[in-house]
N, C-alpha and C positions, 0 to 999 in steps of 0.2 A: 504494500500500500504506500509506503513511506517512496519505493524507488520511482514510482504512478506519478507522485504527488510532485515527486524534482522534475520529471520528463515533462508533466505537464505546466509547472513554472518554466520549465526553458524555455518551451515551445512558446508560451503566451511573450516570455521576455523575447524569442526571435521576431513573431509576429509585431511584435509594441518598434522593436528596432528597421523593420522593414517598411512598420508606414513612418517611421521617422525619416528614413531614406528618402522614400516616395515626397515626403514636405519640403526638404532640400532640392529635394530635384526640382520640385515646380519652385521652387526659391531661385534657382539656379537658370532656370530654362525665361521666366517674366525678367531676371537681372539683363539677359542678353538681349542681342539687337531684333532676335529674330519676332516673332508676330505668333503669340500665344492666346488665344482664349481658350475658353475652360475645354469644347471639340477635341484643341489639338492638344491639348494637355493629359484629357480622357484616354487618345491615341497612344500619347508619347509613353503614358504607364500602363497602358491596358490597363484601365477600368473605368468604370460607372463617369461620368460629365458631375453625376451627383456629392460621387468621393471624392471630384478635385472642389468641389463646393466647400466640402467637408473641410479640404488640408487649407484651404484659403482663409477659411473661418480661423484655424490653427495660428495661421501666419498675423490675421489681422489681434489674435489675443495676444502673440505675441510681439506686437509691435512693429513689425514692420510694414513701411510705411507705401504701400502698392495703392493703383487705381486702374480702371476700367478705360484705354485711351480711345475715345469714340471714334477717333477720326482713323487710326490704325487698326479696330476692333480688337485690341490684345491687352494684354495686362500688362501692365509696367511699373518699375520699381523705381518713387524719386531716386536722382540722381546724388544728391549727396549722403545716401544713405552706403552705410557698411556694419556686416554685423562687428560688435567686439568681441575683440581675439584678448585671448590671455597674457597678461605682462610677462612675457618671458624675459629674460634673463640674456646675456651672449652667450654664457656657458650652454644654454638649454638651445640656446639655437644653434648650435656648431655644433650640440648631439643629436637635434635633427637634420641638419645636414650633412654627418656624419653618418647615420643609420643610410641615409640616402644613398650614399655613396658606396656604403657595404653590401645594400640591400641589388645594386646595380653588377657585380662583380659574378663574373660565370659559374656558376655552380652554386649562388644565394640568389640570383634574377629567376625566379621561380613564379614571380606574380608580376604587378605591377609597383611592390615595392612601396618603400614612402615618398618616393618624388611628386605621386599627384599631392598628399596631405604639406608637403615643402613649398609647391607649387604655390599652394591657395595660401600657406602661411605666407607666403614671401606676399602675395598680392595684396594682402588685408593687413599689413603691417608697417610700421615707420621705417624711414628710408634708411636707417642704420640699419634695423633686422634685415631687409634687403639688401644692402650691402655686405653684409655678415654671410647671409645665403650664398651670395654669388660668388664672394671670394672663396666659399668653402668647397662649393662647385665646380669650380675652378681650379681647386690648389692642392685637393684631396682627392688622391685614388686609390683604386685596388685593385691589385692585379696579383695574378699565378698565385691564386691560395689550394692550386691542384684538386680543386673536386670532379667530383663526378658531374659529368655535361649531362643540363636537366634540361636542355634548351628545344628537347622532341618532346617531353615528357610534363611541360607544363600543365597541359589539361590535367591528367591523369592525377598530378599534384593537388591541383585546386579541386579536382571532386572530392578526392581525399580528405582535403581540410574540410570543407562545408560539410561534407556526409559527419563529419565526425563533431562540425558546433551546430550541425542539426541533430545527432545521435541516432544517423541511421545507418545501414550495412551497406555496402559495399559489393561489388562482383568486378570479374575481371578477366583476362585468359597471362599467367603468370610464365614468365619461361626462367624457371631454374637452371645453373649451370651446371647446377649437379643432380641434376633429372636430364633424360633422354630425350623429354617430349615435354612439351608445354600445358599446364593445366587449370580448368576454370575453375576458379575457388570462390565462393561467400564468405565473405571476412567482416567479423564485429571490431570493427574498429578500438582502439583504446587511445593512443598517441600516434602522435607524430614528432618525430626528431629528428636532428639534424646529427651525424656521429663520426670522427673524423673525416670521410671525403663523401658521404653520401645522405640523402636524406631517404629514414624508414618511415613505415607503417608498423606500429603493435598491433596483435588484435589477433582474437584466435579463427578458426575458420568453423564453419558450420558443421552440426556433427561432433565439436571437440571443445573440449574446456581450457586444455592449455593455449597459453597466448605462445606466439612465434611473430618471428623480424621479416619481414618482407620489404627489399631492397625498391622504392620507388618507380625506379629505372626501367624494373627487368617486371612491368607489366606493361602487357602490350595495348590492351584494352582495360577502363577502369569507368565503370559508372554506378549511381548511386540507385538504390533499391528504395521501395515505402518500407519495407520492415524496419522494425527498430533495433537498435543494435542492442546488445545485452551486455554492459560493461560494468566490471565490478567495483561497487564505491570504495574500497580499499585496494586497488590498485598503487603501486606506488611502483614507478619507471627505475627508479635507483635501484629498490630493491629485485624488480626483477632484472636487469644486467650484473645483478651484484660486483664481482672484482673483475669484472670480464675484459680483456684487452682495450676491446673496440664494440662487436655486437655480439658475436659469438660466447656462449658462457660454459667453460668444460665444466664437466662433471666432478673433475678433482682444483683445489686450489693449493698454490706453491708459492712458497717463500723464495724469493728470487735473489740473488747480487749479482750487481754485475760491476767489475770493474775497470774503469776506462780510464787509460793514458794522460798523460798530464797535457802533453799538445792538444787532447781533448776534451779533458774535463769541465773547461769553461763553458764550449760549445754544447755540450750537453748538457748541462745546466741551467741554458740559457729558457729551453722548454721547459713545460709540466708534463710528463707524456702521460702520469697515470695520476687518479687520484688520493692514491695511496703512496705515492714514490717520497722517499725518503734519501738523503744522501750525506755522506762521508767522507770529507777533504782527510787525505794521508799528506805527511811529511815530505813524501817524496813528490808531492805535486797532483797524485793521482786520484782516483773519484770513486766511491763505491756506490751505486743507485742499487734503493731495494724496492722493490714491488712485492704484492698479494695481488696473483692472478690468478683469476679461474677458468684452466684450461692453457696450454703451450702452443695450439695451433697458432696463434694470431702474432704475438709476441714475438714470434721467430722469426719473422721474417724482418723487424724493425730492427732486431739482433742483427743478424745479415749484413745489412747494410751499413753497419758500424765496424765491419770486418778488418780485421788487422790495429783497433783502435780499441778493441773490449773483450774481456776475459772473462767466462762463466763461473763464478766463483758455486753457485748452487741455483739450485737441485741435480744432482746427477743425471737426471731424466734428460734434462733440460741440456745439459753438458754434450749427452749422447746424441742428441737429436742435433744440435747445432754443428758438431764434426761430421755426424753423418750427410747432413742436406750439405755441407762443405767439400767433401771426399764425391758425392753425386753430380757436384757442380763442376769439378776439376775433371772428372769423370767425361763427364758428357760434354766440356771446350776440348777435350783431349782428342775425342772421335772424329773422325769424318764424313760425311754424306747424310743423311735425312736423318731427321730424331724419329 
């Protein structure tokens, strides 16, 4: 009864935010040059002539100052009217146009981003915060943060987000790399996240109670279902990746060192790579980082690529597996002709 009673507070809270949408929009649509009465207004949001009645009512409670221009037949909004915007601060506007900027970078350009909300702030603002805007637009970027290209996969993103702040399932045809064949799943959504190079989906699939990671990317098709999704109100995202590298979470968890070279101990340090990492300056210059990871698949391979720069101090497991993918790799440059 209790979980009825939140789905249908969201619900009434989506509906209560969608005609607030809809009141901006005719805010937005009588602000500009073009030739609005209530017809094209009905048109521009599909619905009733009666309901823009309604949001105009909305508009004159709340003071703004529109009339009815005979001579153009459209609505129009005095000229020296502007709604008020919030006293920001410089700081607060160089962190909206800083989100702006991170939000445009390939691999986070998943939407539209906050450039429209920067947009409209810079227009309805004093000529410093404009100024502020522009210089930060200008002076601020971002580049190669190496994610996964989501730039085919946008749609498939934003069904994901809505189905999930409207609380309904999801369908899709999903191609795993570690499946042979591609397959349709129903997925109750839980999160969305973003986790070192890629953005997932939580959520278990129809038929099953445990939740699993489904990598954005690798659906080929994604649309949203009337069912409602069954999510459980103690879910908690941390706890379920507990110590896990990246997304993947083994079965066994291991106490890690690992120790690195003094030409690179700064460099390594300069990241957080886990949120349990700890570390150990020696005399001799050198660096010991320890982790609690759950599971060695993931881990290994960041190992790797520190190669000739980092010593396995523990787990043994860990020791074995890092010589051996090492001894496979010398292996396989050593041969000739096809892999």
């Amino acid at each position: 009864m209790l979980l009825a009673q939140k789905r249908n507070d969201s619900d009434r809270r989506l509906r209560q935010a969608g005609r607030l949408a809809d009141i901006f929009r005719i805010l937005q649509r009588i602000q500009s040059r073009g030739r609005w009465n209530a017809k094209a207004l009905a048109e521009e949001l599909e619905c009733t002539e009666r309901t823009v009645y309604r949001y105009l009512k909305v508009l004159e409670f709340a003071g703004v100052p529109f009339y009815f221009d005979s001579g153009t037949e459209s609505y129009k909004v005095r000229d020296d009217f502007k709604f008020p915007v919030v006293n920001l601060t410089e700081d607060e506007v160089l962190g909206q146009a800083l989100s702006t900027a991170i939000s445009k970078a390939p691999g986070l350009n998943i939407g539209s981003g906050s450039a429209p909300a920067t947009r409209k702030l810079a227009a309805a603002s004093s000529e410093i915060v404009q100024q502020v805007i522009y210089d930060a637009a200008r002076l601020i970027e971002v580049f190669d943060l190496k994610l996964a290209d989501h730039s085919k996969h946008e749609e498939a993103i934003r069904t994901a987000q809505f189905a999930l702040l409207q609380g309904k399932r999801v369908t899709g045809i999903y191609q795993s790399p570690y499946e042979p064949k591609s397959a349709k799943l129903v997925i109750h959504p839980y999160r969305i996240c973003l986790i070192k190079q890629a953005w997932y989906v939580i959520g278990h699939m129809s038929g099953e109670t445990e939740p699993k990671t489904f990598r954005l990317a690798r659906f080929r098709t994604l649309r949203s279902l009337d069912a409602v999704a069954n999510v459980p109100e103690d879910f908690d995202l941390r706890g379920y990746f507990g110590n896990a590298w990246a997304v993947y979470r083994g079965d066994q968890s291991y106490d890690i060192e690992l120790r690195f070279t003094a030409d690179s101990a700064g460099i390594v340090q300069e990241t957080t790579w886990h949120h349990t990492q700890k570390a150990k300056t020696h005399k001799d210059g050198t660096v010991t980082l320890s982790f609690t990871v759950d599971g060695l698949s993931e881990i290994i391979h960041w190992i790797l690529s520190w190669s000739g720069r980092v010593r396995v101090q523990k787990p043994d497991e860990l020791k074995v597996l890092y010589i051996k993918t090492l001894e496979d790799a010398v292996q396989m440059n050593s041969e000739t002709g096809p892999l």
